[in-house]
C-alpha positions in Angstrom: -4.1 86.2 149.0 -4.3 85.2 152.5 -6.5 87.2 155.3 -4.8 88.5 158.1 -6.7 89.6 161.2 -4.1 91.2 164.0 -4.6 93.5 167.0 -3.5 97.0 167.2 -1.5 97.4 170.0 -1.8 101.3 170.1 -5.4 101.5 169.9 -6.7 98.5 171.1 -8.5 98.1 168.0 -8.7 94.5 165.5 -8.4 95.1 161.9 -8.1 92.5 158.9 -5.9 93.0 155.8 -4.8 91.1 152.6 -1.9 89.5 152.6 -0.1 87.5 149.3 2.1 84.6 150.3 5.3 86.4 149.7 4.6 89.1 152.3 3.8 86.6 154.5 7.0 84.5 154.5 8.6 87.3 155.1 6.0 88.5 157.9 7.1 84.9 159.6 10.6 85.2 159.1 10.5 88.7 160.7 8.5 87.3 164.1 11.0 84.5 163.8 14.2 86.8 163.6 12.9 89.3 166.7 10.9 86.4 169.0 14.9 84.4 168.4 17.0 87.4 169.1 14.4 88.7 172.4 15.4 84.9 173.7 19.1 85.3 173.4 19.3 88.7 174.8 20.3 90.9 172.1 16.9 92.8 171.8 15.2 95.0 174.5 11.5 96.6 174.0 11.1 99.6 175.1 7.1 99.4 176.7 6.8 103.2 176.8 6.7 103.2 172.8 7.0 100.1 171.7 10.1 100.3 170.1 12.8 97.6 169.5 16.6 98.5 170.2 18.8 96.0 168.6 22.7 96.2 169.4 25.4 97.6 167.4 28.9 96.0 167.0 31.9 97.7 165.8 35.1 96.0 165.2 38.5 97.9 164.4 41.2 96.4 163.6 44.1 98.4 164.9 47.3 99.5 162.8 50.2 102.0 163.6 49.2 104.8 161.3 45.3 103.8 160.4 42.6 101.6 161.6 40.1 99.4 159.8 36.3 99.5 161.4 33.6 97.3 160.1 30.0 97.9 162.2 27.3 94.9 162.0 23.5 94.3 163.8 22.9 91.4 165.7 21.4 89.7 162.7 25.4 89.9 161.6 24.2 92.3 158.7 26.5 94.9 157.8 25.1 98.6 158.3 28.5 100.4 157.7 30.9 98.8 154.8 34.5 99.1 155.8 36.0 102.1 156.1 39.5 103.5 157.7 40.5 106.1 160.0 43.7 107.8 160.0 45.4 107.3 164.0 44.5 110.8 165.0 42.1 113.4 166.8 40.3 114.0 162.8 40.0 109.8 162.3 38.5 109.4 166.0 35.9 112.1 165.5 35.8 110.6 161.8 34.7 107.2 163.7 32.1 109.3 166.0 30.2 110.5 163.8 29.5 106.9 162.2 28.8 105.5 165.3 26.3 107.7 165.8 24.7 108.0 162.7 23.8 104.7 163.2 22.6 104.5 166.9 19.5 105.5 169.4 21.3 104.4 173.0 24.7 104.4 173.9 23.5 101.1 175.7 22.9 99.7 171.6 26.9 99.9 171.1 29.6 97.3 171.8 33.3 98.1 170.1 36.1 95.7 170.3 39.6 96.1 169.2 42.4 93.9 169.6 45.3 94.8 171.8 47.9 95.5 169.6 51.2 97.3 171.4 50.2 100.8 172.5 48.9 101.4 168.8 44.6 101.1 170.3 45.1 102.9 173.5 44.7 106.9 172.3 41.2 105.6 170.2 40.4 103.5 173.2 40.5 106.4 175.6 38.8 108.6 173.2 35.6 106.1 172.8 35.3 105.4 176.7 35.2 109.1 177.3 32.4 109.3 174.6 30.7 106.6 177.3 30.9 103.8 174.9 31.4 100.4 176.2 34.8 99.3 174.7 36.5 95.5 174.7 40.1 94.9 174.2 40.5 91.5 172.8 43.7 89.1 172.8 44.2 88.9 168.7 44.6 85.0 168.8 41.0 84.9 170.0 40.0 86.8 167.2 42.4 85.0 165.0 40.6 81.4 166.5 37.5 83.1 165.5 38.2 83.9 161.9 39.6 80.9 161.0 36.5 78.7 162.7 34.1 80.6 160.2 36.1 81.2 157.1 39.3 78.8 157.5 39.8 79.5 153.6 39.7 83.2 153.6 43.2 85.5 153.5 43.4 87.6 156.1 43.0 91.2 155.4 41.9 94.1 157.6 38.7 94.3 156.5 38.4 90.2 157.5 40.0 91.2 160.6 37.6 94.2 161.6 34.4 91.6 160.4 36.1 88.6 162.6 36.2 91.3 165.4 32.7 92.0 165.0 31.5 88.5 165.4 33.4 87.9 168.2 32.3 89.7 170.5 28.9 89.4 169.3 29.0 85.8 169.8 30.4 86.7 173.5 28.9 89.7 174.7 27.7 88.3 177.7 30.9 86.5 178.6 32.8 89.7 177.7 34.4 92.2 180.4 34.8 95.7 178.8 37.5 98.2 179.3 37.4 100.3 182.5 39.9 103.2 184.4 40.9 100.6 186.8 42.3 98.1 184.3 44.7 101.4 183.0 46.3 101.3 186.5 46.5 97.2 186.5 48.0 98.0 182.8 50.3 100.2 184.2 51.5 98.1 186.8 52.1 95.0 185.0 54.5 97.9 182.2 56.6 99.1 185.5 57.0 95.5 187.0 58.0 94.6 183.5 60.2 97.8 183.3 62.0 96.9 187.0 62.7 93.1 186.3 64.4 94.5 182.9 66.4 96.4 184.4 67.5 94.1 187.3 
């Protein structure tokens, strides 16, 4: 048993309690887990309380009919197993009710899907006006990314919702999510498609 003498933040008081060597490897491994993530950006403190907000990532892996959703923490833990969700008003509110389970700020949440056709738009839509912060992702960046971590693994939609995941919690900051004023550049780029078709 080791002694271990600490501060109270909340009452300013010092206090000393036993501690055995297991609980204090994991004591370190703890400071060393939130002191690395404060560094790289994917923890915030709130002073006011105290508490630590650590960011949520959601992947979906889009499909014609159903769509595959894996959610991780920024320690790349899973906190929701993978699960589907029929393409439809019931599989959207489905999704929004895990999210939140699961969350305290709607600044804690990054989703990305992959652009797939016009099969991600309607849940898309749905999740920005919920105020979520959404990224559309081209699939061979996601496909890059899976192979770079598990080159051996066959793809399946749960590996695609997990590669999803990572992504963009590997490039959150270098990420640009989905606002109303990329629909209309969306739109454009359809109709000059549609004209030079039909020229």
């Amino acid at each position: 048993m080791f002694p271990l003498h600490y501060e109270c933040a909340m009452e300013g008081t010092t206090t000393t309690n036993m501690i055995n060597v297991n609980e204090l490897v994991t004591l370190r491994v703890c400071i060393y887990k939130v002191t690395l993530l404060s560094v790289c950006g994917f923890i915030t403190f709130d002073n006011s309380n105290k508490e630590v907000f650590i960011l949520i990532f959601i992947g979906i892996d889009i499909a014609k009919d159903h769509h595959d959703i894996v959610i991780i923490d920024d320690y790349g833990e899973i906190i929701k197993e993978h699960f589907q969700i029929n393409n439809d008003k019931a599989g959207f509110k489905k999704l929004h009710t895990e999210i939140k389970s699961c969350m305290k700020s709607l600044n804690d949440i990054h989703i990305g899907m992959e652009e797939t056709g016009i099969y991600h738009e309607n849940l898309r839509d749905f999740l920005i006006s919920k105020g979520f912060t959404v990224y559309t992702i081209n699939p061979l960046l996601t496909s890059y990314s899976r192979k770079a971590s598990s080159p051996r693994l066959t793809k399946t939609d749960k590996i695609d919702a997990t590669a999803i995941c990572r992504y963009i919690m590997n490039n959150v900051r270098l990420l640009h999510s989905y606002t109303p004023s990329l629909y209309y550049i969306d739109e454009l780029k359809q109709l000059s498609r549609t004209y030079h078709h039909k020229k």
